[in-house]
C-alpha positions as CSV (number, residue, x, y, z in Angstrom):
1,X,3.8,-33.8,-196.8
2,X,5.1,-33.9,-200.4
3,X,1.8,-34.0,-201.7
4,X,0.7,-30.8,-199.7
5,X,4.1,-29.4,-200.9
6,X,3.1,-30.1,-204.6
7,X,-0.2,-28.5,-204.0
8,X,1.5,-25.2,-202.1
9,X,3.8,-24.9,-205.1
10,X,0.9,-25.3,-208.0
11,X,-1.5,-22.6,-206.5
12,X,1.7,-20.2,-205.9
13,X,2.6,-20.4,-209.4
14,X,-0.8,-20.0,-210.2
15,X,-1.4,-16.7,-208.4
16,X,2.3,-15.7,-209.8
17,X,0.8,-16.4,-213.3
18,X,-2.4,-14.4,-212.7
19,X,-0.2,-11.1,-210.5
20,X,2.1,-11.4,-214.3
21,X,-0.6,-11.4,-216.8
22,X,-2.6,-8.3,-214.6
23,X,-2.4,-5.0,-216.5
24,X,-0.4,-2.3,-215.8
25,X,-2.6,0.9,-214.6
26,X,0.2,2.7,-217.4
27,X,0.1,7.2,-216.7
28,X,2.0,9.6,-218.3
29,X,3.6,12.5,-216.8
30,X,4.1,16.1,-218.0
31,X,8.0,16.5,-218.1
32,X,9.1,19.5,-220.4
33,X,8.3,21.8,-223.7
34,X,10.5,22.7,-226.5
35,X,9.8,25.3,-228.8
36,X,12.1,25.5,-231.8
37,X,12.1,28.9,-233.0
38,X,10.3,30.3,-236.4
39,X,11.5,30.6,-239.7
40,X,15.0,28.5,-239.6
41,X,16.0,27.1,-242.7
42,X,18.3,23.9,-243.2
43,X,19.5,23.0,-246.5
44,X,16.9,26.4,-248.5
45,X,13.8,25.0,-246.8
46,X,11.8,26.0,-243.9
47,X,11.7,24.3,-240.7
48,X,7.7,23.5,-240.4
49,X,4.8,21.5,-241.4
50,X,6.3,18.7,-239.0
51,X,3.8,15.9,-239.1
52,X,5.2,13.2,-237.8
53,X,8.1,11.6,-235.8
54,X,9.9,8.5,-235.3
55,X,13.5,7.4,-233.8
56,X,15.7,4.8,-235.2
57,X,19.9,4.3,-235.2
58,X,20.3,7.2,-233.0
59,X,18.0,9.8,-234.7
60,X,14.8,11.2,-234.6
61,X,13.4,11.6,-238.5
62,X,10.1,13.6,-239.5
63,X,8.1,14.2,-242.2
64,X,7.2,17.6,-243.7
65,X,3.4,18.1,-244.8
66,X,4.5,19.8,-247.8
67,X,2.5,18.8,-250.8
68,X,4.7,21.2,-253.4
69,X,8.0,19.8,-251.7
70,X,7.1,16.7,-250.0
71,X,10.6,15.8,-247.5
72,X,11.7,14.2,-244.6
73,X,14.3,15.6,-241.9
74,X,16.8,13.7,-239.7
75,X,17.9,15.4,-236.5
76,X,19.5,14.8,-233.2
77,X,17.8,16.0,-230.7
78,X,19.2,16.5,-226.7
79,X,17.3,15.6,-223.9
80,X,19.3,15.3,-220.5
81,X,18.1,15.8,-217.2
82,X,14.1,15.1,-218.1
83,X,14.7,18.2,-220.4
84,X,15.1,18.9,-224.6
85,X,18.1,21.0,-224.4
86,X,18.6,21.3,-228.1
87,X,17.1,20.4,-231.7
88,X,20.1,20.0,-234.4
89,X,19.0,19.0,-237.9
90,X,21.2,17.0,-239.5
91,X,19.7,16.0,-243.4
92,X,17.0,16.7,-245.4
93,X,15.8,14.6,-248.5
94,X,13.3,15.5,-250.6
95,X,11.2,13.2,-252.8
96,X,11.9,13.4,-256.0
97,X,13.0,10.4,-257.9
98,X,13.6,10.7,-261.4
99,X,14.0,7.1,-262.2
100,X,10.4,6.4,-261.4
101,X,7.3,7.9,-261.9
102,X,5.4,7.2,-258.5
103,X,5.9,10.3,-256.9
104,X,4.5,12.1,-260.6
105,X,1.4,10.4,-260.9
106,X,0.4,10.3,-257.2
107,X,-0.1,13.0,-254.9
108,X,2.2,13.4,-252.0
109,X,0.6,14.6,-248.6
110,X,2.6,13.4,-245.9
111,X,1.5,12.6,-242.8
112,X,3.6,9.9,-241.2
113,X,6.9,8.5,-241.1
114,X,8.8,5.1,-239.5
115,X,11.9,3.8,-240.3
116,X,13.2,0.1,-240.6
117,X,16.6,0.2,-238.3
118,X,18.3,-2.9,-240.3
119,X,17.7,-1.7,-243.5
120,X,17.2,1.8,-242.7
121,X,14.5,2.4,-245.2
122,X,11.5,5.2,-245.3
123,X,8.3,4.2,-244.8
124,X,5.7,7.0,-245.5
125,X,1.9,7.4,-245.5
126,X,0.1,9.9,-247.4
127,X,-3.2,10.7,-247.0
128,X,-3.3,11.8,-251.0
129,X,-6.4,14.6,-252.4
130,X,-10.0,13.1,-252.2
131,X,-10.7,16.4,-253.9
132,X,-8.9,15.7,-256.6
133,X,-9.5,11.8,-256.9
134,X,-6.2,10.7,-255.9
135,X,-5.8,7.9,-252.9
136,X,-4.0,7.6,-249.8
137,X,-1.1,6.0,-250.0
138,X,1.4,3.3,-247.8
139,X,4.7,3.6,-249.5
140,X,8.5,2.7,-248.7
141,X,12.4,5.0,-250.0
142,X,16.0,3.8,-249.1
143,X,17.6,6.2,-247.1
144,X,17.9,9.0,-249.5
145,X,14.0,9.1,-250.5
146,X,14.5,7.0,-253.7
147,X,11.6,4.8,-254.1
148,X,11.4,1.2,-253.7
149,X,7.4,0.1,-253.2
150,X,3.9,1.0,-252.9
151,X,1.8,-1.5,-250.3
152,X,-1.7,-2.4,-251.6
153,X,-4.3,-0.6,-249.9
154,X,-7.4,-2.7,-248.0
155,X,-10.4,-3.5,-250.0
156,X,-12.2,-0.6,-247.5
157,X,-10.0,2.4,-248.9
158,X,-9.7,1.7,-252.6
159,X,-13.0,3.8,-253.0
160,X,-12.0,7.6,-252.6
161,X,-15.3,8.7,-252.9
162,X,-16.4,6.6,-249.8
163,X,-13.6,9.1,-247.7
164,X,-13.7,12.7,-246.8
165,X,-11.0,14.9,-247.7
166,X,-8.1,15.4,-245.3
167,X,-9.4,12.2,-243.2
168,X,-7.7,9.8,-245.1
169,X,-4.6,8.1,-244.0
170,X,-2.8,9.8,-241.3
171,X,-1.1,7.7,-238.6
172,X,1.6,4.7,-238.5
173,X,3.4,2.9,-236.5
174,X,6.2,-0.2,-236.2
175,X,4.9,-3.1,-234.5
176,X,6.2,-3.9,-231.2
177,X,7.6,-7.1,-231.9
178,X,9.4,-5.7,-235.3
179,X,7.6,-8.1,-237.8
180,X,5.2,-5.5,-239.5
181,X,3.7,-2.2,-239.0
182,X,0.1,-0.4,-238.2
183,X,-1.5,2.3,-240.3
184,X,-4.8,4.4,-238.7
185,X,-7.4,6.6,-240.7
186,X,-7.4,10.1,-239.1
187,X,-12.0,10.2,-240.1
188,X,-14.4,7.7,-240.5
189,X,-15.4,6.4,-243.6
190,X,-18.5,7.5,-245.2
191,X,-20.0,3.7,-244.6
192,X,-18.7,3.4,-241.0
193,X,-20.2,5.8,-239.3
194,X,-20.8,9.4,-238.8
195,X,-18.3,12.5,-237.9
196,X,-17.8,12.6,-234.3
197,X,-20.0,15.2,-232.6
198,X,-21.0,17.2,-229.6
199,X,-23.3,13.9,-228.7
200,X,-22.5,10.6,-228.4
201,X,-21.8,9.2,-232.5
202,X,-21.2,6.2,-233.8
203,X,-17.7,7.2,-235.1
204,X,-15.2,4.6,-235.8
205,X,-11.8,4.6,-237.6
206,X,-9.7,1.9,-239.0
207,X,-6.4,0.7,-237.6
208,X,-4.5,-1.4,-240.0
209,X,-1.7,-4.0,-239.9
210,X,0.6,-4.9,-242.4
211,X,2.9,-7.9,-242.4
212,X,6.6,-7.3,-243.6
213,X,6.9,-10.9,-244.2
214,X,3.9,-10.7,-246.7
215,X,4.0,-7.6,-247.5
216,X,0.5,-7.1,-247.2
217,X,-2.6,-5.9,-244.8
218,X,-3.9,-8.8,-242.7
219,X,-5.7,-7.4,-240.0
220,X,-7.7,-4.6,-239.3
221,X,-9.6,-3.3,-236.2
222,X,-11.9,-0.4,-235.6
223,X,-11.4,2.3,-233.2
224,X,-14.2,4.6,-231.8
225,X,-13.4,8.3,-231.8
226,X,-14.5,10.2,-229.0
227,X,-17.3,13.6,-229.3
228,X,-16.0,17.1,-229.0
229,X,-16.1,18.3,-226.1
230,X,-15.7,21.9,-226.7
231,X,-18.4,24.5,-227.5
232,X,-18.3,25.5,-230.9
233,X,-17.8,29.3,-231.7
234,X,-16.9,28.5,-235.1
235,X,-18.3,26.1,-238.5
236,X,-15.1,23.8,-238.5
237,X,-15.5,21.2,-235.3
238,X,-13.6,17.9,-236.0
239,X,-12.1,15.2,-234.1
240,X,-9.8,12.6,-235.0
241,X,-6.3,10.3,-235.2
242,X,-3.4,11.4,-235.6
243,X,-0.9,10.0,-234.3
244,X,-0.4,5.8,-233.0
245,X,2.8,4.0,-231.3
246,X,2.2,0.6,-230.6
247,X,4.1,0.3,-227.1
248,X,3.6,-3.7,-226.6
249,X,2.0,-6.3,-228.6
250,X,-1.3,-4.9,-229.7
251,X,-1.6,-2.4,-227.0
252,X,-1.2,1.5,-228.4
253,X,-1.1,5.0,-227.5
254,X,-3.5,6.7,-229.7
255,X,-3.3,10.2,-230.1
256,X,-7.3,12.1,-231.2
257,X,-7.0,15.7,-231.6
258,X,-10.0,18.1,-232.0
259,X,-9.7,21.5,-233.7
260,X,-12.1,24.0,-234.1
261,X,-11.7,27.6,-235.6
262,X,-13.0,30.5,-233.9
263,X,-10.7,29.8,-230.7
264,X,-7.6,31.6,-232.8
265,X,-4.3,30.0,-231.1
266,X,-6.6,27.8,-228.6
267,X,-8.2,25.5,-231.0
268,X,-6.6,22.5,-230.2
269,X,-8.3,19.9,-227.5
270,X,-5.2,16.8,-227.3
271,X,-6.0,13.2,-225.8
272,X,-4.1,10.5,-225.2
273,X,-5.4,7.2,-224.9
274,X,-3.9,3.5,-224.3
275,X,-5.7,1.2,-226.7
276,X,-5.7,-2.8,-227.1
277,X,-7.0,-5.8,-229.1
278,X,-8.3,-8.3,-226.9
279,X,-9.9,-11.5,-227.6
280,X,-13.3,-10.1,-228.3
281,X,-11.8,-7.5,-231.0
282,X,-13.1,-8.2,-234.8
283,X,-11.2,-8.2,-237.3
284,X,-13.1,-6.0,-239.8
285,X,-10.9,-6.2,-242.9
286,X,-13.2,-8.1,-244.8
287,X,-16.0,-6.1,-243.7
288,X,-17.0,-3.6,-246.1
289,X,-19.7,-1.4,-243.9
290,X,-19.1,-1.1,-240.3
291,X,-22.7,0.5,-239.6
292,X,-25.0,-2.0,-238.3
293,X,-22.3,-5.0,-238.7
294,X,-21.8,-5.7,-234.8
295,X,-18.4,-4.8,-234.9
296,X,-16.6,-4.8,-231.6
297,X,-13.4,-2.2,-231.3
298,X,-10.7,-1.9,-229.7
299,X,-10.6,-1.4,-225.8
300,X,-9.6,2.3,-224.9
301,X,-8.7,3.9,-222.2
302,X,-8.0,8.2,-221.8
303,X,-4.3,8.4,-219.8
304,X,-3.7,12.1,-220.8
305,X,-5.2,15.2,-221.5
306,X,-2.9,18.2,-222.7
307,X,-5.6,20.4,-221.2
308,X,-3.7,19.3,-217.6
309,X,-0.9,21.1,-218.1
310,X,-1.8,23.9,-220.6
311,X,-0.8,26.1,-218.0
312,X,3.2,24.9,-218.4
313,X,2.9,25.2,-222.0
314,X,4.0,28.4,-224.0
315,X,1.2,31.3,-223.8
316,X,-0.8,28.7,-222.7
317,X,-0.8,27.1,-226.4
318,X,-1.5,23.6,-226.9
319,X,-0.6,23.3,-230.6
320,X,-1.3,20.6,-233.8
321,X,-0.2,17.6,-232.3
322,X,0.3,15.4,-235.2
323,X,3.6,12.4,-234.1
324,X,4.6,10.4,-231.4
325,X,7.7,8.3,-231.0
326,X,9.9,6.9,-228.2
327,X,12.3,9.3,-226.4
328,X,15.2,7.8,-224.4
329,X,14.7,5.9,-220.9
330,X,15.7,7.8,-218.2
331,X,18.0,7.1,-215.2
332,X,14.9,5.5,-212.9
333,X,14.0,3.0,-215.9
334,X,11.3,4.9,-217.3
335,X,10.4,5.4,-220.9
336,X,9.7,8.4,-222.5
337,X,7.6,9.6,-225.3
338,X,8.0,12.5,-227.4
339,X,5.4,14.5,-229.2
340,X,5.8,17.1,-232.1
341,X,3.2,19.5,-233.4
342,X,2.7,20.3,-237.4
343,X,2.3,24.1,-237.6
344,X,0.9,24.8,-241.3
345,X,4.2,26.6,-241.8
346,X,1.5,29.4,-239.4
347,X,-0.8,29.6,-242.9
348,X,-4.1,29.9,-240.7
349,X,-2.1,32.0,-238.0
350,X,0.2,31.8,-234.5
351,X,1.1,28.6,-234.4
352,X,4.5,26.4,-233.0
353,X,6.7,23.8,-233.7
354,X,6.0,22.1,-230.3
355,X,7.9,19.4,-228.3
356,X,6.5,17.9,-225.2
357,X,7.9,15.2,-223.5
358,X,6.0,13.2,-221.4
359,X,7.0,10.4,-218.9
360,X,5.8,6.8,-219.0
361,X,4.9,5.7,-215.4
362,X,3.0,2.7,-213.8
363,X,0.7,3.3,-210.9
């Protein structure tokens, strides 16, 4: 009887092994829209040109895609009741250290931010001018935007003329597990792989991680961009990343957003996917080429399409979507994430600074 007992017990915690390690079927759910009205100012500058978003001791901070004033915003922002009740900006810091020259010699096109929460410094990425011969960039301020380092770039994007402008660097996020961070290309390198399409392309980007401890890239995987879906009605049809948030140890939410002109307002086509390195994912930092070099990329699967719930947005609009961070867990244990548009300051027309907050759920 003790042996059967024995037995009973080791195939239990066998299937409770198994029932732990079986993935979650993760969903998000549409919960509300924020619109913060044009042409506010804080501190002489305009609101706008929000590219990206991250929360850390309390506060949400963005970047602004402003390449004559490149700056970063802190603000508290109210969400009670599943709804953004109110937007308050709190500081603004712009980039301009006189006791170095990085930010002189280099050009500043923000795209991302992320913040370290113990020692509460700025980490950007810039996506820099191909047209002008000047690289992306992975770089780190204290608090008030005064430089403190540059991160060396992989072997794969020292060669600016193997990138296409405005496809560089766009995306990062802090690991999970706190011990380093992730950077994504929004395009695909010339030796990847081609644009994505209105067929089926080879089209992957890199995902890159950097380890604090180091200080350095040490990983890299490729991620496959998916073809427009859209007819075109104009010559500018482009898909790609531009926004990541690593929610557990090498799983991601990986935000591809399409744009074509000719749709005025309605050019926009956002997807969400949850990504993840498995066992069978290369690492393809050494790799030079990805074409023709067997490369396998990251698992993906599509958990949310803005088209679903254009219908609750304003006039229908579903805007640049260019961050993604963490929004507080509500009252039934659910996380939350919040996603921010970048409006060109409304240079290439109607466009809005966009909130949507969406619910993490588990089917």
């Amino acid at each position: 009887m003790i042996y059967l007992k024995k037995i009973f017990i080791f195939f239990v915690s066998i299937a409770s092994l198994l029932a732990c390690k079986k993935e979650k079927n993760i969903s998000l759910k549409y919960l509300d829209e924020y619109i913060l009205k044009d042409s506010i100012f804080f501190k002489g500058t305009l609101i706008g040109g929000l590219s990206g978003i991250d929360f850390a001791n309390d506060s949400y901070f963005f970047v602004v895609d402003d390449g004559e004033k490149p700056r970063f915003l802190r603000a508290k922002i109210n969400i009670d009741n599943k709804q953004i009740t109110n937007i308050e900006f709190k500081d603004l810091h712009q980039l301009n250290d006189t006791t170095n020259n990085f930010y002189k010699t280099n050009y500043l096109d923000l795209e991302s931010i992320f913040v370290d929460k113990q020692t509460k410094e700025i980490n950007f990425v810039s996506e820099g001018s191909i047209n002008y011969n000047k690289p992306p960039l992975v770089f780190k301020t204290d608090s008030l935007g005064k430089f403190i380092k540059q991160y060396s770039l992989p072997k794969a994007f020292l060669d600016t003329k193997n990138m296409k402008h405005n496809a560089t660097l766009e995306a990062s996020s802090k690991s999970a597990d706190g011990k380093g961070f992730w950077v994504a290309m929004e395009g695909v390198l010339k030796s990847d792989g081609e644009e994505p399409s209105f067929t089926e392309t080879y089209s992957p980007i890199r995902i890159t991680y950097y380890d604090k401890q180091q200080e350095n890239a040490t990983k890299q995987f490729a991620y496959q961009l998916e073809k427009i879906t859209k007819p075109a009605k104009g010559n500018i049809n482009l898909n790609g990343v531009t926004a990541i948030l690593e929610y557990e140890n090498n799983k991601f939410f990986v935000v591809e957003r399409t744009y074509q002109n000719g749709y005025g307002a309605y050019g926009n086509i956002i997807r969400v996917f949850k990504a993840e390195v498995t066992e069978e994912t290369t690492n393809c930092i050494t790799i030079d080429a990805l074409k023709n070099s067997n490369v396998i990329p990251l698992k993906k699967t599509l958990v949310f399409n803005f088209e679903t719930i254009k219908n609750k947005l304003t006039d229908g609009i579903i805007d640049n979507i260019e961050g993604i961070t963490f929004g507080p867990t509500l009252k039934n244990g659910h996380k939350t994430l919040l996603f921010v548009s970048d409006d060109n300051f409304q240079k290439y027309g109607k466009q809005l600074n966009q909130f949507i907050l969406l619910e993490i759920t588990d089917k």
